[in-house]
C-alpha positions as CSV (number, residue, x, y, z in Angstrom):
1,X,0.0,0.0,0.0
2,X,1.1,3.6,-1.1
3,X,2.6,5.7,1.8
4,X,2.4,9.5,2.7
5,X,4.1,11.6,4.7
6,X,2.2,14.0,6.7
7,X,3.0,16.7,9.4
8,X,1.5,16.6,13.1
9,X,1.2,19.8,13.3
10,X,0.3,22.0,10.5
11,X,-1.3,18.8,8.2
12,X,1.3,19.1,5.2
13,X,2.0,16.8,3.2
14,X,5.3,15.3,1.5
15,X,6.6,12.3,-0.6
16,X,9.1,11.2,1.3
17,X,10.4,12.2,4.9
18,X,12.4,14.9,6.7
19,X,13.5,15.7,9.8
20,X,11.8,19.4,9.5
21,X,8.1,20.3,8.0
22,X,8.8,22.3,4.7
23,X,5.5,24.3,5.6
24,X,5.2,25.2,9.0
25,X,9.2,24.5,10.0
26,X,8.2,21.7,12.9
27,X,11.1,19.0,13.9
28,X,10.2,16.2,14.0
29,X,6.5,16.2,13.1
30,X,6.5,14.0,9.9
31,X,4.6,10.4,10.3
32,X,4.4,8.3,7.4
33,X,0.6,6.8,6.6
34,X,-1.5,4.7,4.3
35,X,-3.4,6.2,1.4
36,X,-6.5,5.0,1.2
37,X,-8.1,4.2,-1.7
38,X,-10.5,7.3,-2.1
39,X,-7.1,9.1,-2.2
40,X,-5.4,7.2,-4.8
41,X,-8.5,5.8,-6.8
42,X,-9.0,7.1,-10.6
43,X,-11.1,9.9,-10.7
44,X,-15.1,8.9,-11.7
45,X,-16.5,10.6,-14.9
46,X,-18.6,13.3,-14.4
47,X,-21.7,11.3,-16.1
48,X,-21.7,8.4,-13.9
49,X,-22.6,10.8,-11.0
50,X,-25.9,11.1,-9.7
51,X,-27.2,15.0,-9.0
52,X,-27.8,16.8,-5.6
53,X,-31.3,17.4,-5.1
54,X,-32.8,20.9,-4.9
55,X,-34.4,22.6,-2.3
56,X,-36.2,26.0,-3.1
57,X,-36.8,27.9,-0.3
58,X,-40.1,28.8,-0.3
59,X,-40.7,24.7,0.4
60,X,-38.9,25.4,3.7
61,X,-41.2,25.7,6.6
62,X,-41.1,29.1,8.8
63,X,-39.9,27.2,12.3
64,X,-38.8,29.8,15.1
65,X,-35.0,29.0,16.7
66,X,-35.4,26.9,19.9
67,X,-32.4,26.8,22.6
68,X,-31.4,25.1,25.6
69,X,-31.3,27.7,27.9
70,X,-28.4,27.0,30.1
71,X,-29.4,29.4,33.4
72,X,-26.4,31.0,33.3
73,X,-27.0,34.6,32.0
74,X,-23.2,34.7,31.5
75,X,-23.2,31.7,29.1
76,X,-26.3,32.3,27.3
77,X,-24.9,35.8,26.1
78,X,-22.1,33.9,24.4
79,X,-24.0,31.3,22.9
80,X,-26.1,34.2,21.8
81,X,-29.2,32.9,24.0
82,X,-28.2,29.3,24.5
83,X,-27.8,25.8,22.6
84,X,-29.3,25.5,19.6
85,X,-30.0,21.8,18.7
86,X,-28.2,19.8,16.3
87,X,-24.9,22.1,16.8
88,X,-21.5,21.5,17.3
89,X,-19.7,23.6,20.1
90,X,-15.9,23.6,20.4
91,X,-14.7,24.8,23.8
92,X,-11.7,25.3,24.1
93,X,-8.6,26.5,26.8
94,X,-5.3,26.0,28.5
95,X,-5.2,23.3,30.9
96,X,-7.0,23.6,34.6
97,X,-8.7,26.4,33.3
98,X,-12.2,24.6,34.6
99,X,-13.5,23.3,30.9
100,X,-14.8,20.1,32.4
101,X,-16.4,22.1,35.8
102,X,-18.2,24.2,33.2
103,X,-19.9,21.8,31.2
104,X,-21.2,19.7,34.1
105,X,-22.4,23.1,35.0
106,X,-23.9,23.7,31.8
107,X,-25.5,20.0,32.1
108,X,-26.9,20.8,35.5
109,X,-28.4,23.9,34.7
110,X,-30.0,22.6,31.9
111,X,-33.9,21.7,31.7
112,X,-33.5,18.1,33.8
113,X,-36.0,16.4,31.2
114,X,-33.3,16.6,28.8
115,X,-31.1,13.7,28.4
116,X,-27.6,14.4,28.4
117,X,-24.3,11.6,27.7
118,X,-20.9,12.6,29.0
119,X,-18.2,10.6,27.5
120,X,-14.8,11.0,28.6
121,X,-11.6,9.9,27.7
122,X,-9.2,11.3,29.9
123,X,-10.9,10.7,33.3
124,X,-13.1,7.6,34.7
125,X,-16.6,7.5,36.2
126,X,-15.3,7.9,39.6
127,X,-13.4,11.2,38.6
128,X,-16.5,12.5,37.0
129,X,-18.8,11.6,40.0
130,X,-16.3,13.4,42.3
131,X,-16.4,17.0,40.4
132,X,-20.2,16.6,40.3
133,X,-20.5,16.1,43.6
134,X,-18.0,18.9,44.5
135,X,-20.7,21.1,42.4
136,X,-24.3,19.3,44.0
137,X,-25.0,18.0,41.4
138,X,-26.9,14.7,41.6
139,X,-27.4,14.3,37.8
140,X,-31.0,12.2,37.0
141,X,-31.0,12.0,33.3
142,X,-27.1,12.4,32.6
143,X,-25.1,8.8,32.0
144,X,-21.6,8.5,31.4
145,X,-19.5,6.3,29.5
146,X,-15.2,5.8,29.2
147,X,-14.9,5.6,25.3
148,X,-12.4,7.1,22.9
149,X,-13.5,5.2,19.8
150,X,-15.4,7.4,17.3
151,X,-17.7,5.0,15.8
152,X,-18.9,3.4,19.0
153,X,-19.5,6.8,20.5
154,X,-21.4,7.7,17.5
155,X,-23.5,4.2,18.0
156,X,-24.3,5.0,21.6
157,X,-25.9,8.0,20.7
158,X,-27.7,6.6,17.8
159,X,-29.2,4.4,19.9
160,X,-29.8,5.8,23.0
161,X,-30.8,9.3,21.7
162,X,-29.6,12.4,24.0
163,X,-31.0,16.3,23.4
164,X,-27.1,16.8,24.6
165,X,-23.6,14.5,24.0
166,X,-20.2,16.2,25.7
167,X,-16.9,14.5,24.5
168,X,-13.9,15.5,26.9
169,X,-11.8,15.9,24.8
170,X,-11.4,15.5,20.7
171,X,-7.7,15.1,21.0
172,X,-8.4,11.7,22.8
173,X,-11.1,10.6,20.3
174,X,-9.6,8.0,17.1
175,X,-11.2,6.6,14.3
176,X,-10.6,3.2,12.9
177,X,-10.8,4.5,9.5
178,X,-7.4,6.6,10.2
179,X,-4.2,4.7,10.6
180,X,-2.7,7.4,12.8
181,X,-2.5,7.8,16.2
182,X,-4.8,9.9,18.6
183,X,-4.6,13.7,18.9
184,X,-3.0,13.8,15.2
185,X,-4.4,16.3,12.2
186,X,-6.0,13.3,10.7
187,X,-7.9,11.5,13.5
188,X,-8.8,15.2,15.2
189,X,-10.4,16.2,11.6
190,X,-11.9,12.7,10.4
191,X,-13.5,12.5,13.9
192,X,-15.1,16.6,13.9
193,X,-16.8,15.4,10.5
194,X,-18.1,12.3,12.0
195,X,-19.6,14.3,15.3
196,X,-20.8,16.7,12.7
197,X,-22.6,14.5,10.7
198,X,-24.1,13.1,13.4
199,X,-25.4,16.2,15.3
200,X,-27.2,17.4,11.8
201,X,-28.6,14.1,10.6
202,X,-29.7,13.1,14.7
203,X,-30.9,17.0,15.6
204,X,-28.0,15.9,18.6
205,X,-26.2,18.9,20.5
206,X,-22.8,18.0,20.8
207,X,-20.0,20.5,23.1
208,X,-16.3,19.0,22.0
209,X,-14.1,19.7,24.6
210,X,-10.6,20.9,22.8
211,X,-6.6,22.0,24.3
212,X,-4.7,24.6,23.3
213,X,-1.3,24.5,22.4
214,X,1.6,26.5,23.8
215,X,0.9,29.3,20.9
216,X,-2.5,29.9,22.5
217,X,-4.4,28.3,19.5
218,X,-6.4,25.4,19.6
219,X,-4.5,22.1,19.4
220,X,-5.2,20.4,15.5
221,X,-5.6,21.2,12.2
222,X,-7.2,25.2,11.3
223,X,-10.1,22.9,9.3
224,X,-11.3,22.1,13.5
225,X,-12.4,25.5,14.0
226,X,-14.0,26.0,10.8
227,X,-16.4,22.7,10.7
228,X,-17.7,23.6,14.1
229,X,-20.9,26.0,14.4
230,X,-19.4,27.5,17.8
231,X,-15.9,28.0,19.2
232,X,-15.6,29.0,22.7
233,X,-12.2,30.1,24.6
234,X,-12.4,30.0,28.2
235,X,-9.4,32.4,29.1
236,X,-8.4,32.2,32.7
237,X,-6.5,35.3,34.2
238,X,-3.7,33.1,37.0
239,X,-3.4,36.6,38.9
240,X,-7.2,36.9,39.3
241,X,-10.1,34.6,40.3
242,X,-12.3,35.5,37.8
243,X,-12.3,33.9,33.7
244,X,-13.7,35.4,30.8
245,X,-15.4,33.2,28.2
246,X,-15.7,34.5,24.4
247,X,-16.9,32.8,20.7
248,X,-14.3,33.5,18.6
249,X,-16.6,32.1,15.7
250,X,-20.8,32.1,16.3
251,X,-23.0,30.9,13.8
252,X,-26.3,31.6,15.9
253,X,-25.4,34.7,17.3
254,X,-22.2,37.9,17.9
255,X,-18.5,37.1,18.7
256,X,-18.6,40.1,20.5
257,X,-20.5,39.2,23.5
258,X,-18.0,38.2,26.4
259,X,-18.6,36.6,30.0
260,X,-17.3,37.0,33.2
261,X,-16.9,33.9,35.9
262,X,-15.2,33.7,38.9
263,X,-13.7,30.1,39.8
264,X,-14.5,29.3,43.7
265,X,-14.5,26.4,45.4
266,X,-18.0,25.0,44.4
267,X,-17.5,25.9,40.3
268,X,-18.0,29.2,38.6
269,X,-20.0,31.6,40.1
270,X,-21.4,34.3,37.2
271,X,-19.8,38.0,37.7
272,X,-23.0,40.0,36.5
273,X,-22.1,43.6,37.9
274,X,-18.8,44.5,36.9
275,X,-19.0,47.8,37.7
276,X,-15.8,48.2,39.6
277,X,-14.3,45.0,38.9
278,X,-11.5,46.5,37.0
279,X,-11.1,49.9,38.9
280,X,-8.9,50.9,41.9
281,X,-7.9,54.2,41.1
282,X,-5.5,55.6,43.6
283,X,-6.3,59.7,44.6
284,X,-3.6,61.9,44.2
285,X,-1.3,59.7,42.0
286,X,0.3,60.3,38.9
287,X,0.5,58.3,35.7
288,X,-3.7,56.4,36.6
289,X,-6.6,57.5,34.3
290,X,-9.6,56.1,33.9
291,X,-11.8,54.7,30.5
292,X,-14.1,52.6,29.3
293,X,-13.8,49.8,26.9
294,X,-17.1,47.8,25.4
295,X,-17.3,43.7,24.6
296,X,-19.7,43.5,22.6
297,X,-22.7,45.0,24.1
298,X,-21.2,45.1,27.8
299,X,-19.1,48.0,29.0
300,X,-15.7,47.9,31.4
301,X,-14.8,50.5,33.4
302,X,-10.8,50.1,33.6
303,X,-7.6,51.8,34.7
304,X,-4.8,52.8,33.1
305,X,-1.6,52.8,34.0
306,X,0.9,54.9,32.9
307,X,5.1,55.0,34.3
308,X,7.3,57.7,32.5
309,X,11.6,57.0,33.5
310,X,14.7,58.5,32.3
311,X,16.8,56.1,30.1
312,X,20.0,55.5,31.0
313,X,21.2,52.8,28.8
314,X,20.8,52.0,25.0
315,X,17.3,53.1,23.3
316,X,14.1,54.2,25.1
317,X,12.3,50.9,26.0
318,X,8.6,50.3,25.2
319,X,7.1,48.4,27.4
320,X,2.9,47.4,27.6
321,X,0.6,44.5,29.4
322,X,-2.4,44.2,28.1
323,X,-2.4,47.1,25.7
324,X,-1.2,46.4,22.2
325,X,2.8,47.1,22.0
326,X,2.6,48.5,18.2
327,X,-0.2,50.8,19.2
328,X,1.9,52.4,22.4
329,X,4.9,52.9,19.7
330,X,2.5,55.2,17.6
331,X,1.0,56.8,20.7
332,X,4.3,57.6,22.0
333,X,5.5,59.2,18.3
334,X,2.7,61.6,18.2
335,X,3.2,62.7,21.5
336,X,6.4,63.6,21.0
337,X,5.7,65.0,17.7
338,X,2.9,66.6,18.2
339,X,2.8,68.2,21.8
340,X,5.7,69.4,23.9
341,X,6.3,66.1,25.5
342,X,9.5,64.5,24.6
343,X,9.8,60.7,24.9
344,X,13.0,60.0,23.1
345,X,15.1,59.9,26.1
346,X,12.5,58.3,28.1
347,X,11.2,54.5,29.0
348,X,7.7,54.2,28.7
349,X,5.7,51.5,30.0
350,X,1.5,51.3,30.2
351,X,-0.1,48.5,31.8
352,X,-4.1,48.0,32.0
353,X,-4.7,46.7,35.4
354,X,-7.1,43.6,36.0
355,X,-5.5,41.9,33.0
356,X,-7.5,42.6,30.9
357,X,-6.1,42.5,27.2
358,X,-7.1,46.0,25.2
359,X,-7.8,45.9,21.4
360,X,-9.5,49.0,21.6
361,X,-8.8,52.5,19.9
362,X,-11.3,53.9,22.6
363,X,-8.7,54.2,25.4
364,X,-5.7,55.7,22.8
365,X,-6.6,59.1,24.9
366,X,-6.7,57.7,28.5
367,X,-3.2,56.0,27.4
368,X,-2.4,59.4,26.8
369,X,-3.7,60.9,29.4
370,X,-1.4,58.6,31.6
371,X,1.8,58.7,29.9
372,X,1.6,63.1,30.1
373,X,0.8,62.7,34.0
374,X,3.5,60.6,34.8
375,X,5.7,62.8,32.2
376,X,5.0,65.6,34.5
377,X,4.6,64.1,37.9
378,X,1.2,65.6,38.0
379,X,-2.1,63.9,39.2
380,X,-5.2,63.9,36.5
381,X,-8.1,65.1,37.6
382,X,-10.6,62.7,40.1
383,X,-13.6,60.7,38.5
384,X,-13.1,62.0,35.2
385,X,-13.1,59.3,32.5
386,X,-11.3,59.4,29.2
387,X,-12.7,58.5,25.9
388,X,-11.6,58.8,22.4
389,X,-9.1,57.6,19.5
390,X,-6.0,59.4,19.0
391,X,-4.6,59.7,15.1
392,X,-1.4,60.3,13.5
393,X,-1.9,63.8,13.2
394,X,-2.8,64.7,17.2
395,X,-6.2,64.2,16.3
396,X,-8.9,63.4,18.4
397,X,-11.4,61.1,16.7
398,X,-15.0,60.5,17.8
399,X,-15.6,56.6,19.0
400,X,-18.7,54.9,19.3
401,X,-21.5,53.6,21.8
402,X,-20.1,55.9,24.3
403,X,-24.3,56.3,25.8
404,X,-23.5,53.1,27.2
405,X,-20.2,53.9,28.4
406,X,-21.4,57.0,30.0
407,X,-24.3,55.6,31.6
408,X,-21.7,52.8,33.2
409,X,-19.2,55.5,34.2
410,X,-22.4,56.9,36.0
411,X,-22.9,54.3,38.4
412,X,-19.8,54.5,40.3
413,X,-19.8,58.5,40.3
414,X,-17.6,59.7,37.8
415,X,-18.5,63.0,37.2
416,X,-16.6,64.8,34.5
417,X,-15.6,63.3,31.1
418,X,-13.2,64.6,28.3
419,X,-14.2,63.3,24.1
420,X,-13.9,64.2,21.0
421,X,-14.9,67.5,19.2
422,X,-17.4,65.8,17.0
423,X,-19.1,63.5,19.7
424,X,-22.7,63.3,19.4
425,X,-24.2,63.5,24.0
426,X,-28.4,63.7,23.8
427,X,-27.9,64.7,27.3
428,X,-25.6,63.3,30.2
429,X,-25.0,64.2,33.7
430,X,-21.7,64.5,34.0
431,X,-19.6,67.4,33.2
432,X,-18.4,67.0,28.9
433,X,-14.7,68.6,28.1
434,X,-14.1,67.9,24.3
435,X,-11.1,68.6,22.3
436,X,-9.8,68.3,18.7
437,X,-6.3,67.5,19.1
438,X,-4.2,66.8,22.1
439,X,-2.5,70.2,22.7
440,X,-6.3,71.4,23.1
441,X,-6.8,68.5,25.8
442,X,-3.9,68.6,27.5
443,X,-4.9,72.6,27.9
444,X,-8.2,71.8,29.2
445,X,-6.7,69.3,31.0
446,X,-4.7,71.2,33.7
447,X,-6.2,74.4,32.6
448,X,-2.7,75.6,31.4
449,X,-0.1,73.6,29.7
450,X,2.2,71.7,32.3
451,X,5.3,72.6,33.6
């Protein structure tokens, strides 16, 4: 039988083997393995096949979406109001991140008439039964079953029929039709079509439970993510008890929704008011400003942090946690371009506290906000908030939902605001500064440029 080489890692393929992928530049990742014959077979004639059948879609009946509701408000706003039947959820994270708590959550929040089939093939019944009862739950329609093989898992459900099947994990799961071992690009992609098939033809909900690699991605071939109707990434902050949960791919509802969850000792408990989650703003301190950033349709209130040195050896260093490193480099060029503040002889490091991770233009002028207080050792003003996108030219660029953001900023007594010339306020409570560029903000800011 004709042999292949093919890559562990990245799913390329090659004639003959080499200590290094040519494609992705893995050692040691090349496997040899069996072509089958659909691979190698002579190509039927076009005639001999039989046509698709057509469906015209005024045949198709008006039927309204029907979820699962999990319970957990938190969850539900991801999912985009729940589990929709017949789908195929990926959740993925880095290890002891609490995947397996939050599905037997998700299971024992669930309506109890549904029937529900855990399969596991990493721990064994007695494992299982231990987390469940760390959580109170005494499942009555849940079963279990200690299976890795893809075809009988796929027989158990056909015959025993569950709303709800969760596999922990796909990297475990093989496939006798795949020569190759478990966890490889071939058995993780030959197995995600077979659970996919099976959850459209059966109307079954299947949650795959899936690792990440070192690189933060999810461990298998790119194809994974894209077969799947759902990906979830449970992201779990080691500094902080709390874990956000995002869809980085929803095909029943936004990627931009995100939920909070703290871990405690009896599971996740559901962080619903954030309001001063992320804030601990210290009075009378230089280099701290406040903004707001929005996931989806939620808003943050977060600080800033901002610390301005002398440099003393080599080039100015350019430092930032959870703000994007590329973005402080062109914040830091227009401020010393535009305004009289001069960075080139200075470190510069900005840090969001929380750890939360910023992708947001929105905070570009609380950034720089904090970078001119620390430059000048002078304290911004109390409760004011910070809003807008800074451009190349010193602009000051309008931003949007800011209602919302306002409206959050409210509830914990922030009382004066600075934004953008052309931003649109109906009518707020607080006390609206706006600026076109940054030498007019920093002006208004301190009523009279710094010393």
């Amino acid at each position: 039988m004709p042999t292949i080489f093919t890559c562990t890692k990245c799913g390329a393929q090659a004639p003959k083997w080499s200590g290094r992928c040519t494609e992705c530049g893995a050692w040691g990742t090349m496997v040899e393995e069996a072509i089958t014959k659909h691979q190698t077979g002579p190509r039927q004639q076009l005639s001999n096949n039989k046509p698709a059948q057509l469906i015209k879609w005024s045949e198709l009946p008006n039927k309204p979406v029907v979820r699962y509701i999990t319970h957990l408000s938190e969850i539900d706003r991801v999912l985009g109001g729940g589990l929709v039947p017949g789908s195929l959820v990926l959740l993925s994270g880095e290890p002891g991140c609490g995947k397996s708590t939050l599905v037997a959550q998700i299971a024992q929040t669930l309506d109890p008439q549904l029937s529900i089939i855990y399969i596991s093939g990493e721990e064994s019944a007695q494992q299982i039964k231990m987390r469940l009862d760390r959580l109170n739950y005494q499942p009555q329609k849940m079963t279990f079953a200690s299976e890795t093989n893809a075809e009988t898992i796929m027989a158990t459900a056909i015959k025993y029929k569950p709303q709800l099947l969760i596999i922990d994990s796909i990297q475990t799961v093989y496939s006798d039709e795949v020569p190759s071992e478990p966890g490889s690009v071939n058995q993780i992609k030959a197995c995600t079509i077979k659970f996919l098939e099976l959850a459209k033809e059966h109307d079954i909900t299947i949650i795959l439970i899936g690792h990440l690699t070192k690189e933060g991605v999810v461990a298998g071939p790119k194809t994974l993510e894209h077969l799947v109707d759902t990906v979830i990434y449970l992201e779990n902050e080691p500094q902080h008890s709390y874990s956000l949960i995002r869809a980085s791919k929803n095909r029943f509802g936004s990627t931009n929704e995100v939920g909070l969850l703290e871990m405690t000792g009896h599971g996740f408990r559901q962080l619903e008011k954030t309001t001063n989650l992320f804030i601990q703003p210290l009075q009378g301190t230089s280099g701290s400003a406040i903004s707001c950033l929005m996931e989806g349709s939620r808003p943050f209130l977060l600080e800033v942090q901002a610390l301005v040195s002398k440099t003393y050896f080599g080039y100015p260093q350019r430092k930032a946690i959870g703000f994007d490193s590329n973005r402080l480099q062109i914040l830091t060029t227009v401020l010393s371009k535009q305004t009289k503040i001069n960075l080139a002889d200075q470190d510069v490091i900005v840090s969001v506290a929380g750890g939360l991770k910023i992708n947001e233009t929105a905070l570009d002028l609380a950034v720089c906000a904090a970078i001119a207080s620390s430059y000048y050792n002078q304290p911004l003003p109390d409760k004011t908030l910070f809003l807008g996108e800074v451009g190349l030219a010193g602009e000051i660029r309008p931003i949007g939902k800011l209602e919302m953001r306002l409206k959050e900023a409210i509830k914990i007594g922030i009382d004066q605001v600075f934004l953008p010339a052309q931003a649109k306020i109906t009518s707020s409570k607080m006390k609206i500064k706006t600026s076109n560029n940054l030498l007019n903000f920093f002006d208004q800011l301190w009523q009279k440029p710094a010393k």
